[in-house]
N, C-alpha and C positions, 0 to 999 in steps of 0.2 A: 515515489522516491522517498526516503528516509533517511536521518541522519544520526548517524553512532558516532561514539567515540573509540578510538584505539587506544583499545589496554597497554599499548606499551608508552606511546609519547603522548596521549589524552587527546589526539588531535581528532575534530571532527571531519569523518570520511561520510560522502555520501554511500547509501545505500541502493544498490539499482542491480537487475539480473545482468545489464546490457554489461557493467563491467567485470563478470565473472571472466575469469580467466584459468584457461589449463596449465593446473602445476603437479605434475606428473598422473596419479589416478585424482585427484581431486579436482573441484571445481573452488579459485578464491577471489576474493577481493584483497588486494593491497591497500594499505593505507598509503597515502599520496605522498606523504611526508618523510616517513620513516621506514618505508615499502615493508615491514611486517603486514603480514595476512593474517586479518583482524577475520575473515570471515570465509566459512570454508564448507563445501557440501558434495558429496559423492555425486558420481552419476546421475543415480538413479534418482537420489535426494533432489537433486537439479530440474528433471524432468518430470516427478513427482508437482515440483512448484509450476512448473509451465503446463503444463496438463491442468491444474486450477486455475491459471490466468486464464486460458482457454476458455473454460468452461464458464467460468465468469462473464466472459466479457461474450458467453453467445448465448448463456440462460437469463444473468441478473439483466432487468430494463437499464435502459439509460433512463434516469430519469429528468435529466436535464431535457433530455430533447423531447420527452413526452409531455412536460411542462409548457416549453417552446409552442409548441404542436396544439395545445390548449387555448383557448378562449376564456381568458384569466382577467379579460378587463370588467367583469362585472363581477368578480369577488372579491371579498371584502379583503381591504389593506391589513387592520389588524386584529391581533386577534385579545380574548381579554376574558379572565379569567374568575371566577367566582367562588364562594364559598362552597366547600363541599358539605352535603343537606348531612346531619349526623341521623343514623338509623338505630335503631334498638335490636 
């Protein structure tokens, strides 16, 4: 989720697909306050974005839970950084 501001009354709306809403051929978000639709995408535009969540969330790793899933108690806590060797 994400947070914009509405161009007309500056008011911070969140950002989210779940609140798309059908306003005639478009897909919009209202802003809560001043219900101008701050944010607006065709069809196809719509399904374009959900067709990447998709893909996303079945190609990218979780990487939290592969972390989880690891045996992390025998590495090291920090980490520490040195000078870079200069070359010629």
């Amino acid at each position: 989720m994400q947070i914009m501001a509405c161009q007309t009354c500056e008011q911070d709306v969140q950002w989210d697909m779940n609140l798309l809403q059908k306003l005639g051929e478009r897909w919009v978000i209202a802003c809560e306050k001043c219900g101008d639709p701050f944010f607006s995408l065709s069809g196809e535009e719509k399904e374009m974005i959900l067709e990447g969540i998709r893909l996303t969330e079945a190609y990218v790793p979780d990487i939290v839970h592969a972390y989880d899933s690891k045996d992390v108690k025998n590495l090291p806590s920090r980490v520490g950084f040195r000078e870079i060797k200069k070359s010629n």
